[in-house]
N, CA and C atoms as a LAMMPS dump frame, in Angstrom:
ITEM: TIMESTEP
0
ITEM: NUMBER OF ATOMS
336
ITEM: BOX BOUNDS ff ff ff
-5.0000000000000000e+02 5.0000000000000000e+02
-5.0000000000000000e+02 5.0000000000000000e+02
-5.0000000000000000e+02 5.0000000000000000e+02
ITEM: ATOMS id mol type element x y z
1 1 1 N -435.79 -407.919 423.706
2 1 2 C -435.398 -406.837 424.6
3 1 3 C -435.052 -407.456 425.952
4 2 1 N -433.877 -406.914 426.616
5 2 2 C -433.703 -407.775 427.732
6 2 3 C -433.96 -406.886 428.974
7 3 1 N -434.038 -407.533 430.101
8 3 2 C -434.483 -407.208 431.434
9 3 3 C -434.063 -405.628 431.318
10 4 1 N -433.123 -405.431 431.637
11 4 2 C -432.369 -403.908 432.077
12 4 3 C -432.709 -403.061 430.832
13 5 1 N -432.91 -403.585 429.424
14 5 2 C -433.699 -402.131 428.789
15 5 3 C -434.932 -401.624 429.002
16 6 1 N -435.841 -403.193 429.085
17 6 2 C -437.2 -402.824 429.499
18 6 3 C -437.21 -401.916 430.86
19 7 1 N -436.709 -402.612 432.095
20 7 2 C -436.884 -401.823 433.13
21 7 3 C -436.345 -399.903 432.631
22 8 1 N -435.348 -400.132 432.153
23 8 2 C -435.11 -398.365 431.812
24 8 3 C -436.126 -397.779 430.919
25 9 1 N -436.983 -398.599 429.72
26 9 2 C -438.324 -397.659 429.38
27 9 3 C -439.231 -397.62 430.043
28 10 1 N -439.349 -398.27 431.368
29 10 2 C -440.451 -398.24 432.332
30 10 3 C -440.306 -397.087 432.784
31 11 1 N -439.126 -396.94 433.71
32 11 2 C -438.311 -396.17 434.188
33 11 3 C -438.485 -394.437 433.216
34 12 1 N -438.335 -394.629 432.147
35 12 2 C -438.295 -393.136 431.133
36 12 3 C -439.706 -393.049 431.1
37 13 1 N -440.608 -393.843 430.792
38 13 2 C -442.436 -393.631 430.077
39 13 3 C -442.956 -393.152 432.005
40 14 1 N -442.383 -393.589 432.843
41 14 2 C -443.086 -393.158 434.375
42 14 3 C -442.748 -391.232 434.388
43 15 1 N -441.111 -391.682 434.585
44 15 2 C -440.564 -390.152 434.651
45 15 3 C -441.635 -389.162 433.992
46 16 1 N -441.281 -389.529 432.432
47 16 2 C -442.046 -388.315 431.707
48 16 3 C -443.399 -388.31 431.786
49 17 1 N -444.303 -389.275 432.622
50 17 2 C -445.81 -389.294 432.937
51 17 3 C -446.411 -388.205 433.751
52 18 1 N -444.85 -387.988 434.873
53 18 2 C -444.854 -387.886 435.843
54 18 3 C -444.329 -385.938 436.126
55 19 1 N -443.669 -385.936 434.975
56 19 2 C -442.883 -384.763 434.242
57 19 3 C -444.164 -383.743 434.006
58 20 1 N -445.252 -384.561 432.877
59 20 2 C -446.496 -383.878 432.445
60 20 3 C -447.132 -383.941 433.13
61 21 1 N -447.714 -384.509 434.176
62 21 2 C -448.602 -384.446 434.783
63 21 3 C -448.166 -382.827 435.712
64 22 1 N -446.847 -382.525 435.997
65 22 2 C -446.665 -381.427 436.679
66 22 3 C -446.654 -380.452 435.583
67 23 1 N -446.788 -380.384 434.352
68 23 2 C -446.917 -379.318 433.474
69 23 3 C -448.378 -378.912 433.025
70 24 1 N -448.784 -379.409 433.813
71 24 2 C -450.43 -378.881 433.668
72 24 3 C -451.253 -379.326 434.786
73 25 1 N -450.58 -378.91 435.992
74 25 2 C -451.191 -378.852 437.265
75 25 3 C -450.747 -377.199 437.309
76 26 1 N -452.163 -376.32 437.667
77 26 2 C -452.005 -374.918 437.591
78 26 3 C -450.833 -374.212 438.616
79 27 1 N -450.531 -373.517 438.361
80 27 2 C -448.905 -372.853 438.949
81 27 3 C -447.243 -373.489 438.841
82 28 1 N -447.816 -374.516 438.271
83 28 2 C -446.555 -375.258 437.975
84 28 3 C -446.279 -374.829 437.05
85 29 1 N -444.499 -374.468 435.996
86 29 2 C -444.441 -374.294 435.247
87 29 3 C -442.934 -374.881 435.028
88 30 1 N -441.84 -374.98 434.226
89 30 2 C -440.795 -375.291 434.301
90 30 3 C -439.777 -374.748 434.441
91 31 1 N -440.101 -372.809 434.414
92 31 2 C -438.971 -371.88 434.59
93 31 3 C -439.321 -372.079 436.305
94 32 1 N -440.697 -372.406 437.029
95 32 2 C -441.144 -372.318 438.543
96 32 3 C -440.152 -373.703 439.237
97 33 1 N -440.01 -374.761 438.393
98 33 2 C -438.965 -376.142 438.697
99 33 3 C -437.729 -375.773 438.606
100 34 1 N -437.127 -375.364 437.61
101 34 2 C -436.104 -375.632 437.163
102 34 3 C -435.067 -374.056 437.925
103 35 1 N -436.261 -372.875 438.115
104 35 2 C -435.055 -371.427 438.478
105 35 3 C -435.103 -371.461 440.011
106 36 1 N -433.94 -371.084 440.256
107 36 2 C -434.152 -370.63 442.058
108 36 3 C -435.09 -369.585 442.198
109 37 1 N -435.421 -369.469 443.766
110 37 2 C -436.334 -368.648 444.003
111 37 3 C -437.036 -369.008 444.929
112 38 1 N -438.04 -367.919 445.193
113 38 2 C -438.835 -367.812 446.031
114 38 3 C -439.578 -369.504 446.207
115 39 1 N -439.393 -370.232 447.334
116 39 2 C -440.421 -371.623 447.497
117 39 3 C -441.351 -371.389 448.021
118 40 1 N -441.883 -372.249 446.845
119 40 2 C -443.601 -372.116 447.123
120 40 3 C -444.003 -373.478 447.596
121 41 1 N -443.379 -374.492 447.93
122 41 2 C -444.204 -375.436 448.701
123 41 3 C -443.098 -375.644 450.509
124 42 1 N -443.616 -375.915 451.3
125 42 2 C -442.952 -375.592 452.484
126 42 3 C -443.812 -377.323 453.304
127 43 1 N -442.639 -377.351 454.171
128 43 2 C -443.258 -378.566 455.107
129 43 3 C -444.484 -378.662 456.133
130 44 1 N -445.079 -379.386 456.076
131 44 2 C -446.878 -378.964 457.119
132 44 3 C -446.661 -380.483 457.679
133 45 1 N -447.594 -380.08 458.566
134 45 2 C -447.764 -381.513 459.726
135 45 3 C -449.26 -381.612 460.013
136 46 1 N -449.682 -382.918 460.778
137 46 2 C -450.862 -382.991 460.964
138 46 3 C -451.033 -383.038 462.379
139 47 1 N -452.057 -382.514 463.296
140 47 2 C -451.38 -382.136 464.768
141 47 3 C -452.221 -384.033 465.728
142 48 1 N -451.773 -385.143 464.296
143 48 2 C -452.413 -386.443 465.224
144 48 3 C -452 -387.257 466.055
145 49 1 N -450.009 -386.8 465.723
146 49 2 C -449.633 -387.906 466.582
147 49 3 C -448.902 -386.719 467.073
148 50 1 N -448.112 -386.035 466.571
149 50 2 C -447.108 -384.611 466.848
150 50 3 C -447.968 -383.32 467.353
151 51 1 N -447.57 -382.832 468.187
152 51 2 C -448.358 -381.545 468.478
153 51 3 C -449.632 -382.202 469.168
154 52 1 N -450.128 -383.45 469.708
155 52 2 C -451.639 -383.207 469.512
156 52 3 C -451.618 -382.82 471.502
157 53 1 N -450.651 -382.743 472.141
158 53 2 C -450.603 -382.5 473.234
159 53 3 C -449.836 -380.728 473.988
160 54 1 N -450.164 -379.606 472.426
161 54 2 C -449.205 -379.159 472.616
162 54 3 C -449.928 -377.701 472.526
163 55 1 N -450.378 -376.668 473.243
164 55 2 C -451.429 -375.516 473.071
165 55 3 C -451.155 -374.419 471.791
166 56 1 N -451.787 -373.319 471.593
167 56 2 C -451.885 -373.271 470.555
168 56 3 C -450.309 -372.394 470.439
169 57 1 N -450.113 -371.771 471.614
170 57 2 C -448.936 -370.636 471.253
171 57 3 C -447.369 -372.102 471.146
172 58 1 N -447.454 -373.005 471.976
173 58 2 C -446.886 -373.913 472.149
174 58 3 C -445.841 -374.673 471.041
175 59 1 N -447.567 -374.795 470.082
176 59 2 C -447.587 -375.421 468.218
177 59 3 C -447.007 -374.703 467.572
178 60 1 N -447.582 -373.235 467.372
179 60 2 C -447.151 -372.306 466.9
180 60 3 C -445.056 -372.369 467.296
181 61 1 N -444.692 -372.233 467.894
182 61 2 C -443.571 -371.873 468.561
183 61 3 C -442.707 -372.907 468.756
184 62 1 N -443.155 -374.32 468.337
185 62 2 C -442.563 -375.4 467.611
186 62 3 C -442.434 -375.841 466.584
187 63 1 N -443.663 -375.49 465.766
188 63 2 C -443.111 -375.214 464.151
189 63 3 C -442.463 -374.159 463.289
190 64 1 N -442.598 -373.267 463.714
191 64 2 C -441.881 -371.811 463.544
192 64 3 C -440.572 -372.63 463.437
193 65 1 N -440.213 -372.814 464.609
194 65 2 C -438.426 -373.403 465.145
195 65 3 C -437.943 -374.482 464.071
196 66 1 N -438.63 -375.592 463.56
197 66 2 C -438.802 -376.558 463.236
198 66 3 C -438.506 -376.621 461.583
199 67 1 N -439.189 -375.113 460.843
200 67 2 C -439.287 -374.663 459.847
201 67 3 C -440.471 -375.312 459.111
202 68 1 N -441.218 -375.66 460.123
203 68 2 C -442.762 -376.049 459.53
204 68 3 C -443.505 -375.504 458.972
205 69 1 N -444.233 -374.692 457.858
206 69 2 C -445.468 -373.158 457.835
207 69 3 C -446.542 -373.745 457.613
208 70 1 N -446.776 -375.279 457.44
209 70 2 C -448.431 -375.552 457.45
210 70 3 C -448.806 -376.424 458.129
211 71 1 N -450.008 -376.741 458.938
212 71 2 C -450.786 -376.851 459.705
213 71 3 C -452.025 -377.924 460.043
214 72 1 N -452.097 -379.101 459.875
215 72 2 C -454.111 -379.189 459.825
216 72 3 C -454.116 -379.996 461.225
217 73 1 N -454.758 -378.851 461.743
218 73 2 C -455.273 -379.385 463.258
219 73 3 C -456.26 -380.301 463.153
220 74 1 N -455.709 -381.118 464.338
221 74 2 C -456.807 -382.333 464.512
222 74 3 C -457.789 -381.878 465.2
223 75 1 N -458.675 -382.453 465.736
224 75 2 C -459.653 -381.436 466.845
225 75 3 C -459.828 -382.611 467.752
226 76 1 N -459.696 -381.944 468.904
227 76 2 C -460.278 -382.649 470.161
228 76 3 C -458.862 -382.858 470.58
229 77 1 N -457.726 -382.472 470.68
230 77 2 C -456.66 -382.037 470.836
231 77 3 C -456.37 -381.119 471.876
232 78 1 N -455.044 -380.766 472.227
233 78 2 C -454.876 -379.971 473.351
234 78 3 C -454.607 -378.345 472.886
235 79 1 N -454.501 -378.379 471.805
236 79 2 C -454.841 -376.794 471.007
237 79 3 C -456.577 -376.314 471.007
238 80 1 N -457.346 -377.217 471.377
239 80 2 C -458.479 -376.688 471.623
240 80 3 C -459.113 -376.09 470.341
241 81 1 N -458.488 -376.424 469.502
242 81 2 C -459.466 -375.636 468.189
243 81 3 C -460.322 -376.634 467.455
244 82 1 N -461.63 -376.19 467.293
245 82 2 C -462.615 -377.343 467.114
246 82 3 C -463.658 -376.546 466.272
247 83 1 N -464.606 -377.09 465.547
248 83 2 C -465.769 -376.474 465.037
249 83 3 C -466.543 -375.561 465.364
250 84 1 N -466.223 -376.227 467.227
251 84 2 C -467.6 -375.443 468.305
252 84 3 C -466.848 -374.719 468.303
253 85 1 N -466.216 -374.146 468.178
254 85 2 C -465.495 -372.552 468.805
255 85 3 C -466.819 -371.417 468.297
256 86 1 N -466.336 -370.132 469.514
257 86 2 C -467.446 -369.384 469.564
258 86 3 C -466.742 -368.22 467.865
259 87 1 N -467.187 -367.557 467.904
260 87 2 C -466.732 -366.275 466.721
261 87 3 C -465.501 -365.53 466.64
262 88 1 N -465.624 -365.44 468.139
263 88 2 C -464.946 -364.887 468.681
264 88 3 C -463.492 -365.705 469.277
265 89 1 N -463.493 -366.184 469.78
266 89 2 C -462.581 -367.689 469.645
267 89 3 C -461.939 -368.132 468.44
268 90 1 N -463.183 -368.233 467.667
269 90 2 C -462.219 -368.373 466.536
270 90 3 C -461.274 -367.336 465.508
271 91 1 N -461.596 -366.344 465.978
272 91 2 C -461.104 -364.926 465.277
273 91 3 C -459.635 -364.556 465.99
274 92 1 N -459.193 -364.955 467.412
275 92 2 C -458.599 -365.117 468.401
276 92 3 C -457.759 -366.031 467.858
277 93 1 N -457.698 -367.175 467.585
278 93 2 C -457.09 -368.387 467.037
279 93 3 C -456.559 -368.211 465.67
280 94 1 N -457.35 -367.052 464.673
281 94 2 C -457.099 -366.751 463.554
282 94 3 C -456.061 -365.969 463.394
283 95 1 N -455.9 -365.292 464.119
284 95 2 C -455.096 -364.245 465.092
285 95 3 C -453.963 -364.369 465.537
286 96 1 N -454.032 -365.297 466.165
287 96 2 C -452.337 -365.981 466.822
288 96 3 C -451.394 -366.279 465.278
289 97 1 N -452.321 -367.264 464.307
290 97 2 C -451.759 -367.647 462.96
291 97 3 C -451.409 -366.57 462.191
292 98 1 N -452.104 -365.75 461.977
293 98 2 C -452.024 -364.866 461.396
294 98 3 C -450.916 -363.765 461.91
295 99 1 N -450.167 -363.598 462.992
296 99 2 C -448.955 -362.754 463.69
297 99 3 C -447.734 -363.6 463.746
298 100 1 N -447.832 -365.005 463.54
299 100 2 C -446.722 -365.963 463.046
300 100 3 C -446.38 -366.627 461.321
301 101 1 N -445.051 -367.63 460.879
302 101 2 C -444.892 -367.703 460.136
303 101 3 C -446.239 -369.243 459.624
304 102 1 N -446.714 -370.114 460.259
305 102 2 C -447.351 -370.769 460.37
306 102 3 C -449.043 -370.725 459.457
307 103 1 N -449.283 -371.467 459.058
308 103 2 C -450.809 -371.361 458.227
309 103 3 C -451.704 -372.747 458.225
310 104 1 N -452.966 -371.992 459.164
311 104 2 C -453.885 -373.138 459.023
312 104 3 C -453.792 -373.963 457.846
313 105 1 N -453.948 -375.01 457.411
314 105 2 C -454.056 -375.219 455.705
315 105 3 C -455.611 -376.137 455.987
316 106 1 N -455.995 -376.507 457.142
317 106 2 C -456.871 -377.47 457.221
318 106 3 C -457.628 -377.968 459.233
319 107 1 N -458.509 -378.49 459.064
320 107 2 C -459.033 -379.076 460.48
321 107 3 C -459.226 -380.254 459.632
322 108 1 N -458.921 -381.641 461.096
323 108 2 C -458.726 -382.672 460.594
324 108 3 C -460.18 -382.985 461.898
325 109 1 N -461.124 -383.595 461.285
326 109 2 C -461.978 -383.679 462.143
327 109 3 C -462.315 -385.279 462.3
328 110 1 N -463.204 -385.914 463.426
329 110 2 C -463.675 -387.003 463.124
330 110 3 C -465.051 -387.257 463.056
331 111 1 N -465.441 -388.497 461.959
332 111 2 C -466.519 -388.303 461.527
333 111 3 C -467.245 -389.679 462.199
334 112 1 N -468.06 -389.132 462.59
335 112 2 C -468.946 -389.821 463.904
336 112 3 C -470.476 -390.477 463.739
């Protein structure tokens, strides 16, 4: 077998590894790949190097623009959203997300 067939069954045995592995990861399906429609996965950022100087209506109102909808704030950042937040604070913060196209997906914290 020479160089360029082997590399193309590498090439086919990855693909289709790679094929199944998305056919039985839950919500995936192949009419969900293959038909137009509604997208269900969208671009997110992490606020560590981008955003980490940027408040919360600020973030919000740069990813909106950007076509960003997900989210994982870093903490200790200039969005101010952190663990310690009071209940109320954080319900406030839940709040802003929740009246835009944008979604927490995560807090990126550091472990100390």
């Amino acid at each position: 077998m020479d160089s360029f067939n082997q590399q193309n069954r590498r090439a086919f045995i990855r693909n289709m590894t790679l094929a199944s592995g998305l056919l039985i990861t839950p919500g995936i399906s192949l009419k969900n790949i293959f038909s137009p429609g509604k997208v269900r996965m969208h671009l997110g950022m992490v606020t560590y190097l981008w955003g980490k100087d940027w408040n919360i209506e600020t973030l919000i109102k740069n990813l909106s623009q950007s076509g960003i909808y997900g989210v994982e704030l870093r903490v200790e950042h200039a969005h101010g959203v952190s663990p310690s937040l009071s209940k109320a604070e954080r319900k406030e913060v839940r709040k802003k997300f929740e009246d835009s196209e944008v979604e927490i997906v995560g807090m990126g914290t550091n472990q100390q």
